[in-house]
Rosetta silent file (secondary structure, phi, psi, omega in degrees, C-alpha in Angstrom):
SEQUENCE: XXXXXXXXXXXXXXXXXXXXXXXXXXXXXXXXXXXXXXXXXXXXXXXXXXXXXXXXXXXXXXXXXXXXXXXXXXXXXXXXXXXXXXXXXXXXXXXXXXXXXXXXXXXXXXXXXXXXXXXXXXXXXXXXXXXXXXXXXXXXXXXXXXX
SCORE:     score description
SCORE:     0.000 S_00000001
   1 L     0.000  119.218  178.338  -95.894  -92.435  183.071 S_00000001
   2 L   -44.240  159.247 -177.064  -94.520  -93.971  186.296 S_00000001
   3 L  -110.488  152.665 -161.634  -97.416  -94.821  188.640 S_00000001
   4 L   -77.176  147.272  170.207  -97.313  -93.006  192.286 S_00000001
   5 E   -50.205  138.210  145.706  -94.982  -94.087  195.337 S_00000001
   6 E  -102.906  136.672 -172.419  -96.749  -95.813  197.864 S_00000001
   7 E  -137.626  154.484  162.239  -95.482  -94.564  201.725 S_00000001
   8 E  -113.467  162.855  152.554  -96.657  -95.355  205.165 S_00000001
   9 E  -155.569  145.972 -172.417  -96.485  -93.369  208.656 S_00000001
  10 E  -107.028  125.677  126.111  -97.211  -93.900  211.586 S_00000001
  11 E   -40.227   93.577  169.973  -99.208  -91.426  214.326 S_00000001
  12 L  -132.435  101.256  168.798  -97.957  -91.931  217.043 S_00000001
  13 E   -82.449  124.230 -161.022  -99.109  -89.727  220.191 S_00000001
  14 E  -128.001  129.807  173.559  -97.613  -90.144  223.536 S_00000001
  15 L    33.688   60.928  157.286  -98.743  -87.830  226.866 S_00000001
  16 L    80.530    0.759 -149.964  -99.990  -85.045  224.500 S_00000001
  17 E  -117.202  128.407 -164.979  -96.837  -85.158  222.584 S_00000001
  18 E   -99.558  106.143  175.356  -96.556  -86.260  218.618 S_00000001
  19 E   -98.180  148.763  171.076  -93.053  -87.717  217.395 S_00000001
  20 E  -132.282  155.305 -178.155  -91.600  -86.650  214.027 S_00000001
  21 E  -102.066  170.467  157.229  -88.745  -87.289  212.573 S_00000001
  22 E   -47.844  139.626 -177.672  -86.067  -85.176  209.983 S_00000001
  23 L   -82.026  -30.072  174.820  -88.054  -84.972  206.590 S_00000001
  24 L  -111.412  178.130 -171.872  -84.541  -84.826  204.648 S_00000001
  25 L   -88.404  -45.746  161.367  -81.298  -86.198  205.015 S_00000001
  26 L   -91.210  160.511 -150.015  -79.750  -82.521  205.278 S_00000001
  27 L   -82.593   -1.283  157.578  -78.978  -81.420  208.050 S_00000001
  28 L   -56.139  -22.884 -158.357  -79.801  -77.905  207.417 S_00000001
  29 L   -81.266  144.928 -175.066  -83.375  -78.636  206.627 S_00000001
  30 L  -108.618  -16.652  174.092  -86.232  -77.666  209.319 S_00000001
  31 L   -18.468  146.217  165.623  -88.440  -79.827  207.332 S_00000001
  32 E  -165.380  162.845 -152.462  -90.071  -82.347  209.635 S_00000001
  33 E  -151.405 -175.915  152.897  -92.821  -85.260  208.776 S_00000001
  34 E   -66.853  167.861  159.767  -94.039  -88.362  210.568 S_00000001
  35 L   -53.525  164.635  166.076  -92.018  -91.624  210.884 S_00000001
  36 L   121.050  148.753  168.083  -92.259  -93.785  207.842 S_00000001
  37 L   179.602 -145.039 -168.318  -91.677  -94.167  204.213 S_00000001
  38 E   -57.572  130.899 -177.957  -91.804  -96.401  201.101 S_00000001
  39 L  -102.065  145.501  170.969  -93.584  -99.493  201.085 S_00000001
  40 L  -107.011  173.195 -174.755  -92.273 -102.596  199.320 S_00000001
  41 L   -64.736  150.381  151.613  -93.502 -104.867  197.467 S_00000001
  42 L    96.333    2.695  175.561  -94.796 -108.331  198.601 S_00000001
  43 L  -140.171  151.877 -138.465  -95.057 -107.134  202.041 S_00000001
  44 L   -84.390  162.258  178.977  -98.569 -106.157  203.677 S_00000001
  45 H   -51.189  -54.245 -160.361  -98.623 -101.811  205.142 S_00000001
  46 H   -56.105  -74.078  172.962  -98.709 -103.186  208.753 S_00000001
  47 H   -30.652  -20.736 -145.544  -95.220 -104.952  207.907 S_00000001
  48 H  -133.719  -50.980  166.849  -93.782 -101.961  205.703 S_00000001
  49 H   -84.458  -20.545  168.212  -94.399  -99.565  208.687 S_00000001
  50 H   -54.057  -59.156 -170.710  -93.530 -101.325  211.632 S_00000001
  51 H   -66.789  -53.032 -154.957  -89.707 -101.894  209.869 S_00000001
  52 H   -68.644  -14.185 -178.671  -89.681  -98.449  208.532 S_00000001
  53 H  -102.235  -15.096  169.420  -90.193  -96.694  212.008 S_00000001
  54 H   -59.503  -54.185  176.137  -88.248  -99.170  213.615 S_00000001
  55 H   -55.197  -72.797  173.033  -85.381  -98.195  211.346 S_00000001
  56 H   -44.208   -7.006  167.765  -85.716  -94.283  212.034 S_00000001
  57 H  -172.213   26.138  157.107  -86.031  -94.521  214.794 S_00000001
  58 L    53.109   52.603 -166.395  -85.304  -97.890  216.527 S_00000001
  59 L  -110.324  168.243  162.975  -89.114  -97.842  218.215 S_00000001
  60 E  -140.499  150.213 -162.589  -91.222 -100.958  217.846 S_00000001
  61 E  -135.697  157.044  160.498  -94.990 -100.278  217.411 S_00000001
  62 E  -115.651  163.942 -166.590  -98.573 -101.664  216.918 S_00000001
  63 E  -117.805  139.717  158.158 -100.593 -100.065  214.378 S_00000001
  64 L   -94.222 -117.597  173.207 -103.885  -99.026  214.594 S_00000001
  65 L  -102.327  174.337  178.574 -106.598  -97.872  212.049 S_00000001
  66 L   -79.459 -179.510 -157.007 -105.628  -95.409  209.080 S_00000001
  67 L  -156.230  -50.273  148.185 -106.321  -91.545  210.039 S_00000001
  68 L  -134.447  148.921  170.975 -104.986  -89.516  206.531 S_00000001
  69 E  -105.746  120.951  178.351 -104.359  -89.888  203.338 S_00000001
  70 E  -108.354  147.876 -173.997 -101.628  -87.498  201.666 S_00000001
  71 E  -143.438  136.381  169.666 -100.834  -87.156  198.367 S_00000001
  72 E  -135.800  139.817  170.613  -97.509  -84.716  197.358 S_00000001
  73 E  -133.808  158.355  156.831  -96.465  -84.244  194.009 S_00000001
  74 E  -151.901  121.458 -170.506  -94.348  -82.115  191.713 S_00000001
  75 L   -66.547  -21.014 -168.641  -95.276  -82.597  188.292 S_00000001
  76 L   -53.008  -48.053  176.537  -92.380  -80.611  186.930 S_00000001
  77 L  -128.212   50.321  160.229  -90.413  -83.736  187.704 S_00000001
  78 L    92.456    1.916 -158.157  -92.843  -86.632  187.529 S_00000001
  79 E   -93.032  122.287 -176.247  -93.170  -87.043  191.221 S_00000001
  80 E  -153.517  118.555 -146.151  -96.276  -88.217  192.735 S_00000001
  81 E  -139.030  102.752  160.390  -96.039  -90.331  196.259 S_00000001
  82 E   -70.503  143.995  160.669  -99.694  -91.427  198.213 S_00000001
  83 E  -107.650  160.336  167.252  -99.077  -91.510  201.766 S_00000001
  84 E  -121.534  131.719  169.240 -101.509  -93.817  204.232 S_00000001
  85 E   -97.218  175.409 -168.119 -100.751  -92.484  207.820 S_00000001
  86 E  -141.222  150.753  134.085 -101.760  -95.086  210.661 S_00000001
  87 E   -87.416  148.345 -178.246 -102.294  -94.350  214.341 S_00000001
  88 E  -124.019  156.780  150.669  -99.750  -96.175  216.250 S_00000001
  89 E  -124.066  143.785  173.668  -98.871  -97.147  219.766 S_00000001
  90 E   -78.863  137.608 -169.699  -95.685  -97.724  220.960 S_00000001
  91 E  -109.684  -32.376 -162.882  -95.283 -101.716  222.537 S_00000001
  92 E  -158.995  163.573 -175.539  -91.105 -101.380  222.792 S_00000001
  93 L    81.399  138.854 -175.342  -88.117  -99.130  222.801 S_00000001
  94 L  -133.928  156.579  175.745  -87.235  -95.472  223.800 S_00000001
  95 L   -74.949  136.841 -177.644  -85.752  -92.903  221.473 S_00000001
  96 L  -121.138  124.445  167.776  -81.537  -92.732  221.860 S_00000001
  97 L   -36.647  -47.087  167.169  -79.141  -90.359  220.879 S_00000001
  98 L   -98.902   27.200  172.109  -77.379  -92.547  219.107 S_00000001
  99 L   -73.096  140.939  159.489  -79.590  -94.733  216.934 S_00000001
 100 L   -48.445  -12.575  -41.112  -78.866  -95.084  213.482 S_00000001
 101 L  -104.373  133.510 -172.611  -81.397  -94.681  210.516 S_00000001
 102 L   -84.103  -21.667  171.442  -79.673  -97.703  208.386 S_00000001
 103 L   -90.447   28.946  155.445  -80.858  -95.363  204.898 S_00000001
 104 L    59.021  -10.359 -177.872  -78.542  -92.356  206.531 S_00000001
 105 L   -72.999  -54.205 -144.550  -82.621  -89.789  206.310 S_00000001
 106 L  -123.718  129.513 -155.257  -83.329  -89.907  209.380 S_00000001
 107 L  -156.149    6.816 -167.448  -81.218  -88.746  211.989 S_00000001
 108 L  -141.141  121.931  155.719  -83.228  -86.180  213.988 S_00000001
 109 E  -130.667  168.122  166.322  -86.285  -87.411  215.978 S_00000001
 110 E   173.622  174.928 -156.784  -88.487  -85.785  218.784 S_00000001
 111 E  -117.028  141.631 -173.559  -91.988  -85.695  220.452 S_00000001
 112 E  -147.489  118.351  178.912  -93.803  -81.962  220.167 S_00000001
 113 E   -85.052  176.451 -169.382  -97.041  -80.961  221.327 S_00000001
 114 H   -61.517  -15.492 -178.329  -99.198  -79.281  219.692 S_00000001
 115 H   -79.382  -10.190  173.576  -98.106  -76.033  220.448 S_00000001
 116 H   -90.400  -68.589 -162.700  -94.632  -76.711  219.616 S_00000001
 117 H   -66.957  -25.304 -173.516  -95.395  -78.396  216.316 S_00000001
 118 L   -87.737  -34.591  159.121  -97.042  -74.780  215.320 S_00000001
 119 L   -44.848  -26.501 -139.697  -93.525  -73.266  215.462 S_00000001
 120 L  -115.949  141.456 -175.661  -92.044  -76.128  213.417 S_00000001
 121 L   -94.929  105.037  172.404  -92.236  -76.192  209.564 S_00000001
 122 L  -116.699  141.347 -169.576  -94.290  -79.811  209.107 S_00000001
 123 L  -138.453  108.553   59.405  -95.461  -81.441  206.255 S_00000001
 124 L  -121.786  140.732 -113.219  -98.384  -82.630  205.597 S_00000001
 125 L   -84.760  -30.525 -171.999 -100.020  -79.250  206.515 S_00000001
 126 L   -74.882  -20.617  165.132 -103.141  -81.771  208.232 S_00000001
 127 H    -1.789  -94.887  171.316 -100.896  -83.060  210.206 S_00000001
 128 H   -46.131  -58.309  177.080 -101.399  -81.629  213.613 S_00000001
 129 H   -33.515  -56.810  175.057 -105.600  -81.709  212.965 S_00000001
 130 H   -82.991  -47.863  175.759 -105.340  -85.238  212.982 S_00000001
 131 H   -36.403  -29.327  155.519 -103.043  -86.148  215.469 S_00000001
 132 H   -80.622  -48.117 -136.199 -104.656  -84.131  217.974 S_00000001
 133 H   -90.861    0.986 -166.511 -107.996  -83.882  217.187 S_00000001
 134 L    30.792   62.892  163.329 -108.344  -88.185  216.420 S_00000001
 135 L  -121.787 -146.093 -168.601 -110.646  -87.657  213.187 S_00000001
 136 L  -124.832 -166.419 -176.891 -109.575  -88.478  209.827 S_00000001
 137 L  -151.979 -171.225  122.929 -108.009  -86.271  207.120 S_00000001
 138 L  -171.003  120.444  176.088 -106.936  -86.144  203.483 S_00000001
 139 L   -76.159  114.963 -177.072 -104.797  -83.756  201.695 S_00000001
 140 L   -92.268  133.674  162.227 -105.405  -84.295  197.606 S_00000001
 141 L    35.549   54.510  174.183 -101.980  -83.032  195.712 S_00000001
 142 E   -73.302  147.384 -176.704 -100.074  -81.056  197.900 S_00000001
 143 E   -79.370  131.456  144.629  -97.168  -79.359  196.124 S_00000001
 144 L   -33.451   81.250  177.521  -93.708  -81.225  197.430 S_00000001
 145 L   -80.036 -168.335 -174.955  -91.481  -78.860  199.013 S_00000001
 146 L   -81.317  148.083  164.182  -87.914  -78.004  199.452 S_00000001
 147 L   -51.985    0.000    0.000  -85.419  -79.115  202.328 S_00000001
């Protein structure tokens, strides 16, 4: 049995407003998550999220302390991915129409307050609690949804 995905994301809250990125690649999908994603090996979380939001979404960040832990699975086909979320600040960069995500996922970003974000189908459901509310969270085995 494969052992679970490790992912990062960064929090990052700016003038009241939380950015997320597309959760999928297609572009039909309303799906919509934090920055962030699979950490590799041989390189420390701080290091593994800093490139990954930087890719998605060409931002450059400092990281703060962690804030939730997510866990999504779907057993049906083996899948089981811990997330560590961070708080972040941004130190450089502004979001551009035309940045790239060099892994083609991410291709839709934007900043949503909370009241906005309750319209919006986001996952992981704790989301919003912590980002506003600065505590800490963790979601045990949320079922993985669909684009």
């Amino acid at each position: 049995m494969p052992s679970p995905r490790l992912a990062v994301r960064a929090v990052i809250v700016e003038d009241g407003r939380l950015l997320l990125v597309n959760a999928f690649a297609d572009p039909a999908s309303t799906l919509w998550c934090a920055p962030g994603g699979g950490a590799e090996a041989h390189a420390s979380l701080p290091e593994n999220l800093m490139r990954e939001v930087h890719e998605e979404t060409g931002l450059e960040i400092s990281m703060g302390a962690p804030c939730l832990v997510n866990e999504f699975h779907e057993p049906e086909r083996g899948f089981h991915q811990v997330e560590v979320f961070f708080r972040c600040r941004l130190v450089g960069g502004a979001l551009r129409d035309d940045w790239r995500d060099p892994e083609g996922v991410v291709s839709r970003r934007r900043w949503v307050t909370r009241q906005e974000m309750a319209a919006l189908r986001v996952k992981p459901d704790s989301l919003g609690d912590v980002a506003f509310a600065l505590g800490m969270g963790y979601d045990p085995l949320e079922r993985l949804v669909s684009p």
